[in-house]
C-alpha positions as CSV (number, residue, x, y, z in Angstrom):
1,X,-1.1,-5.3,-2.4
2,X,-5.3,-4.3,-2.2
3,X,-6.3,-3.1,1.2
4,X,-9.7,-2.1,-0.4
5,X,-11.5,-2.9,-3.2
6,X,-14.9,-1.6,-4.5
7,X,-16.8,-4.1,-6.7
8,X,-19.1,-2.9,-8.9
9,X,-20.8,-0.8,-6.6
10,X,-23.9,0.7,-7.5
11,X,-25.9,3.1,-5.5
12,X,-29.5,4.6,-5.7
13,X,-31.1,7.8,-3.1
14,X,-34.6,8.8,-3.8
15,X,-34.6,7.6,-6.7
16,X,-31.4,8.7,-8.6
17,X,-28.8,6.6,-9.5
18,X,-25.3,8.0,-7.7
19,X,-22.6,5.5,-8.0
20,X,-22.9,3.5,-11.1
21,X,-21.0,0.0,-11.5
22,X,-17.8,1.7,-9.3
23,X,-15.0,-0.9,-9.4
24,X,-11.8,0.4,-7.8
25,X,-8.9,-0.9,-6.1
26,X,-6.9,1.0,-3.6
27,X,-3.2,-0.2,-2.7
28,X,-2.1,-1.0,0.7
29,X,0.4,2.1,2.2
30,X,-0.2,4.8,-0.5
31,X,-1.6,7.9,-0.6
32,X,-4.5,7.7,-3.1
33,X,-7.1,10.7,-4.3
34,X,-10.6,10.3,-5.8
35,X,-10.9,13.7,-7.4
36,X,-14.3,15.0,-9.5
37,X,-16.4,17.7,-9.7
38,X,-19.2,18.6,-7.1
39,X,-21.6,15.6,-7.4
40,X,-19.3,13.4,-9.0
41,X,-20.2,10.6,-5.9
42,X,-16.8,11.0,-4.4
43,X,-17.7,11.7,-0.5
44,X,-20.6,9.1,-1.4
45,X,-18.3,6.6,-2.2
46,X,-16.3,7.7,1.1
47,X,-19.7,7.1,3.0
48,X,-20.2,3.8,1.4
49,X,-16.7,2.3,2.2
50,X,-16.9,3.7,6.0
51,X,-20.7,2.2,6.0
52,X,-22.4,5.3,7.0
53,X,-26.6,5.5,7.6
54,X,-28.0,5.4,4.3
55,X,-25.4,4.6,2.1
56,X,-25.4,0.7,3.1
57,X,-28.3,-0.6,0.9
58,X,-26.1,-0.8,-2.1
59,X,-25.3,-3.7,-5.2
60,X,-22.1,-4.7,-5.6
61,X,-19.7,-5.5,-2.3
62,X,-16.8,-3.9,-0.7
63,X,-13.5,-5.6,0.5
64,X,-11.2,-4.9,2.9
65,X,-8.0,-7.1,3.0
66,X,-9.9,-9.3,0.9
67,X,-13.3,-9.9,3.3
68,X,-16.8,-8.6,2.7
69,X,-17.3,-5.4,5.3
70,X,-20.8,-5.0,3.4
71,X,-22.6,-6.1,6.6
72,X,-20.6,-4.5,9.2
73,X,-21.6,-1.8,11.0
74,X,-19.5,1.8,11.5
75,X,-17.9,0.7,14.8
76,X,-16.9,-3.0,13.8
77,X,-15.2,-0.9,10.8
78,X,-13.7,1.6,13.0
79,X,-12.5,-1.6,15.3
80,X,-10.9,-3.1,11.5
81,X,-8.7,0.2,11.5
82,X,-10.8,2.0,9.2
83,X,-11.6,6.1,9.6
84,X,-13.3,8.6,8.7
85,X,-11.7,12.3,9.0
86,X,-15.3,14.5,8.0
87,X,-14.9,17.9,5.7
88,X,-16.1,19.8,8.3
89,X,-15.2,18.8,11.5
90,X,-17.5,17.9,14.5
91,X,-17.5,20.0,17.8
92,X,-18.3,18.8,21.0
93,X,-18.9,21.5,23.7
94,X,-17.4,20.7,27.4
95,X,-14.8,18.2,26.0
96,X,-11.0,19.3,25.9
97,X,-8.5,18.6,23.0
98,X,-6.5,16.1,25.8
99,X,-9.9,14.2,26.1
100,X,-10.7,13.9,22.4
101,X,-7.5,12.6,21.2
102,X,-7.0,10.2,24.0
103,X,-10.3,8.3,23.2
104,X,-8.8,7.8,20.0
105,X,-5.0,6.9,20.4
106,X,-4.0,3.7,20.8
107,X,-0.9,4.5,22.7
108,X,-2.8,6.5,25.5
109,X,-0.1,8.3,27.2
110,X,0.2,11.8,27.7
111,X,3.8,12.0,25.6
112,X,2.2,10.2,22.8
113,X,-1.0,13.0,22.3
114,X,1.5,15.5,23.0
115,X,3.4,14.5,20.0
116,X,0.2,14.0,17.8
117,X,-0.1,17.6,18.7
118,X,2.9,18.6,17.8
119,X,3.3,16.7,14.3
120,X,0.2,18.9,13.5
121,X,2.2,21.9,14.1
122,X,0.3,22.7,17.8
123,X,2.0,23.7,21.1
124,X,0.1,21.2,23.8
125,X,0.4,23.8,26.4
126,X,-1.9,25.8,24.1
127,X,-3.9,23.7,22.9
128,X,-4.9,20.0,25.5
129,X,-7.2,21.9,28.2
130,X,-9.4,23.9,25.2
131,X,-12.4,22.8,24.5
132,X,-13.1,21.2,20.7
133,X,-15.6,23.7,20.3
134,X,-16.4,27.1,18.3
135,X,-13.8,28.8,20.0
136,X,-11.2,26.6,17.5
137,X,-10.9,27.9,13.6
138,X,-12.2,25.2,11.1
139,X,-8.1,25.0,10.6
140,X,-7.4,24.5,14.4
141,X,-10.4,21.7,14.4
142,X,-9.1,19.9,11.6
143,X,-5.7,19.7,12.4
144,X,-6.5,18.3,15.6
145,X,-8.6,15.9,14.1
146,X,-5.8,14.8,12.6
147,X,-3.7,14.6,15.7
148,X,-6.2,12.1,16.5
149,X,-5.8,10.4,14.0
150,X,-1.5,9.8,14.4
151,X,-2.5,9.2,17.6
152,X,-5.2,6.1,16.6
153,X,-2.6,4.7,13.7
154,X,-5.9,3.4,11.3
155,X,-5.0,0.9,8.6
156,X,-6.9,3.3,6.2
157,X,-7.6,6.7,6.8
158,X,-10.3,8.8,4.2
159,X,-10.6,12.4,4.3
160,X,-12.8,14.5,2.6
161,X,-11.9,17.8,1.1
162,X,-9.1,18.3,3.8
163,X,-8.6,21.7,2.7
164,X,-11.7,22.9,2.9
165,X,-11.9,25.9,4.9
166,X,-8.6,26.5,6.4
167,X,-5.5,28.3,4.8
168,X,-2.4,27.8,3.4
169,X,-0.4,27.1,6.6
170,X,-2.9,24.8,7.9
171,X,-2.8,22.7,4.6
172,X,1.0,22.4,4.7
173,X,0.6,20.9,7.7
174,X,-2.4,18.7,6.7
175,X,-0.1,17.4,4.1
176,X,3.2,16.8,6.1
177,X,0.8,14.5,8.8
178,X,0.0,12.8,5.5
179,X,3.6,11.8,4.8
180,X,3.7,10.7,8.8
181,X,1.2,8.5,8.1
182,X,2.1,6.6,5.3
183,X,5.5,6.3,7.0
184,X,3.4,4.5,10.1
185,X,1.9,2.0,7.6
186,X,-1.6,4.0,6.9
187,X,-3.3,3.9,3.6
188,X,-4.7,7.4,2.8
189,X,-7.6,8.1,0.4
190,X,-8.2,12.0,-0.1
191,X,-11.4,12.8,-1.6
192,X,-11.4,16.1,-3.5
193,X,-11.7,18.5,-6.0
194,X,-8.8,20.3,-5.8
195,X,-5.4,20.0,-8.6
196,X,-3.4,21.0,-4.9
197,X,-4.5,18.2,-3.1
198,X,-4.2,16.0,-5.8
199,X,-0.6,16.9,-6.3
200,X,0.1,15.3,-3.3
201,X,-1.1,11.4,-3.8
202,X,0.4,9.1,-5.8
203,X,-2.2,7.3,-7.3
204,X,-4.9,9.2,-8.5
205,X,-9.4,7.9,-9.3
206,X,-11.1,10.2,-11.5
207,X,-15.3,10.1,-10.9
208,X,-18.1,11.6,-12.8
209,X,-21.5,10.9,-12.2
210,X,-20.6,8.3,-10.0
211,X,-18.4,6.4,-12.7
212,X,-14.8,5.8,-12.6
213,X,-13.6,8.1,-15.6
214,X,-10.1,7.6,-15.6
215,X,-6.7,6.4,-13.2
216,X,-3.4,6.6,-13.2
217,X,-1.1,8.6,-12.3
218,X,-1.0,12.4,-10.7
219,X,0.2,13.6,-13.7
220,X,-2.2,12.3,-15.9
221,X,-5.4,12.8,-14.2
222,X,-4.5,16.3,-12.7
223,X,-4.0,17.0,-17.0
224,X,-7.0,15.3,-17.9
225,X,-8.7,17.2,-15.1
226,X,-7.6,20.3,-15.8
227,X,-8.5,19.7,-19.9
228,X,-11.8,17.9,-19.3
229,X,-13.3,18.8,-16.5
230,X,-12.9,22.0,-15.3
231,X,-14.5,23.2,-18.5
232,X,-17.1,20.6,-18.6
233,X,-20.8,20.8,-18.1
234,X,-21.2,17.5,-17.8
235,X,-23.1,16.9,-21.1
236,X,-20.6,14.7,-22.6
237,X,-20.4,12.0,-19.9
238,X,-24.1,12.0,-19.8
239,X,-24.3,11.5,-23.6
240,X,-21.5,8.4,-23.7
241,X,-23.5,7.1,-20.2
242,X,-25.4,4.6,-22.8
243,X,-22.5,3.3,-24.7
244,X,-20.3,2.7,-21.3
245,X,-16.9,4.6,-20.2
246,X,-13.6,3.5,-21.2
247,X,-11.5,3.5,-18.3
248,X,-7.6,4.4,-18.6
């Protein structure tokens, strides 16, 4: 079943043409990835479904659980179940980890951000009277952002780059909070560039220059990836642009 569907989506900023015809489809309790190279449109498109400033004035329509969110406005998404988990993670001086999470959970009781905590790999007592601030790594940040994010239970969650900037133990657990939260019902689209991320979706978009290049499974676009792109310049795409892409 479609949670959200991108119809021929195009979108232009200052000029230049970033997402070009994008149709995808994205299926209800998965993990999904839209994987590219830098400036392939992939945290574009994340900013287009989640209907951030600027990225609203767009042809083509997107649909979530079959209904035009085109016109809606970042909190009436948010209020839909839809959420945005940022590469680099906001801080907010003065306000504790306890705080934060709690404004987000929908079960608001202290045993409940406790265990959002803890799925996340942090010990409470260490962690709910800091401040989310730049006394946390980026890896500490993110993976309470995430705790937040159990805690809420979104319909569809997008993160971009979720292992940017934070190490190998931080990412293991970035990925095991995944699995929680397809087990809780959550759709989950990762937007990277990474052949380790990708690894662990099971469906997989592939973007170039704001095109849909390829889907299917891990396997075949982490392959396709790893033949194609990686040793791309780009010059190819840009040469078939005029005759159209063959999608797979």
């Amino acid at each position: 079943m479609t949670i959200l569907e991108l119809k021929n989506v195009t979108l232009c900023l200052d000029g230049k043409r970033i997402l070009n015809d994008l149709s995808i489809e994205f299926w209800q309790g998965h993990i999904h990835a839209l994987i590219g190279p830098n400036g392939a449109g992939k945290s574009t498109t994340a900013n287009v479904i989640m209907g951030l400033s600027g990225y609203t004035d767009f042809e083509g329509d997107v649909l979530y659980q079959g209904q035009s969110i085109k016109g809606l406005s970042i909190d009436q998404r948010a209020r839909l179940g839809i959420t945005l988990a940022w590469q680099e993670p906001a801080r907010y001086e003065g306000l504790s980890v306890y705080s934060f999470i709690k404004a987000a959970a929908r079960n608001r009781s202290d045993s409940k951000i406790r265990e959002a905590l803890r799925q996340v790999g942090l010990e409470p007592e260490k962690y709910l009277a800091r401040a989310v601030d730049r006394t946390l790594s980026g890896g500490e940040r993110k993976r309470i952002e995430l705790a937040s994010i159990l805690a809420m239970e979104p319909k569809l969650v997008l993160l971009d780059e979720p292992d940017s900037g934070i190490d190998v133990e931080a990412l293991e657990r970035i990925f095991d909070a995944l699995k929680l939260l397809k087990q809780q019902g959550t759709t989950v689209i990762m937007i990277t560039h990474s052949l380790a991320v990708l690894r662990h979706a099971e469906h997989a978009f592939l973007l170039c220059c704001g095109r849909l290049v390829s889907k299917g499974s891990v396997e075949k676009i982490a392959h396709y990836f790893q033949q194609r792109c990686i040793p791309c310049d780009h010059q190819e795409l840009k040469l078939r642009e005029a005759e159209g892409l063959n999608v797979g």
